[in-house]
Structures are given as structure tokens and as C-alpha cells.
N, C-alpha and C positions, 0 to 999 in steps of 0.2 A: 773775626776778620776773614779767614778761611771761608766759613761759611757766606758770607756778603759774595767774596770775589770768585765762589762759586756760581753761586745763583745768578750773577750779574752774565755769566756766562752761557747761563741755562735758557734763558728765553718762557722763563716760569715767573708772573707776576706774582701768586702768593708766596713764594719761596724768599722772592727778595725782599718782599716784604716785611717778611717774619726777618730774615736775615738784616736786613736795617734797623728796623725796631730793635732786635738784639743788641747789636751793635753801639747803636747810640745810647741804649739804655748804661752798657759794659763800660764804654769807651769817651762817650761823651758825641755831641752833635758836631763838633769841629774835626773828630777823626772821623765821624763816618763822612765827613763833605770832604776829606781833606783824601779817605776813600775811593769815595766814589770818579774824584776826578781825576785821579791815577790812572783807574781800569776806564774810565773816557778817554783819557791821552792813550793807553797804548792801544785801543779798539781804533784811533784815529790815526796811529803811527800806522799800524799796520795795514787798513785802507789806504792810505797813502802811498805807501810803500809797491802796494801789491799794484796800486792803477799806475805808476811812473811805470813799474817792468824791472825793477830795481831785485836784483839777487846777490847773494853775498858772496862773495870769493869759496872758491872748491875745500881751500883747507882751511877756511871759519867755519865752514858747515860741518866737517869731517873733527873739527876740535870739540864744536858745541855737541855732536853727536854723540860723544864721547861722554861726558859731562854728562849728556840725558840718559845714557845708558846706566849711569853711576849711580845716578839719583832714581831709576826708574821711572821716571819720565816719557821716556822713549813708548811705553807702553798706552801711553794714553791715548782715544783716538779724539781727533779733531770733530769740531761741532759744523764747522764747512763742510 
């Protein structure tokens, strides 16, 4: 699943490829659709999001920053 909702990220067609097939083979064909249309919704929240101008309150960002610091997160760099 990791791997699926990396690759989905990657903008690499054999990668998700292989990560689908894995997937459905492990998990069955109903979690990888049930997958895939998760990381559709939130790639859709998040365009959404960003074209209204819509930003979050100063200390939701400074909470969740917290959180990603925790988890190391924070280190990741974005694919925009």
C-alpha cells in the first residue's frame, strides 16, 4: 500500500504499475480501487483548496508542524 501511494505520487508509470499489480495481487482488486480513490480525493482536496486561496489558521499550521516534526515528516521535500 506504501508503495502504491508512493508511486501514485512519483509521476513514474512503471513504478505504479508494478505498485498496483503488487497491490491487488496482496490486498485484492477492491482495496487497490478503494486506494486508489483516496489519493484521487485528497490530490482533488488539495487543488481545490489551493485554487479558492483557502489557508489554515496560524496555530493549525504551527500544531500540525509539530506533529510532522515528530514523525519526521517535516523533512520531506514536496513534489510541486
Amino acid at each position: 500500500l506504501l508503495d502504491f501511494a508512493t508511486a501514485a505520487t512519483e509521476l513514474d508509470d512503471a513504478a505504479i504499475t508494478i505498485a498496483r499489480e503488487a497491490l491487488a495481487k496482496c490486498a485484492g482488486v477492491a482495496t487497490t480501487i478503494d486506494a486508489a480513490a483516496v489519493i484521487a480525493n485528497f490530490e482533488m482536496m488539495t487543488r481545490l483548496a489551493d485554487s479558492t486561496g483557502a489557508r489554515m489558521p496560524e496555530e493549525v499550521v504551527a500544531q500540525r508542524l509539530g506533529a510532522a516534526t515528530a514523525l519526521g515528516v517535516d523533512q520531506v521535500v514536496s513534489r510541486r
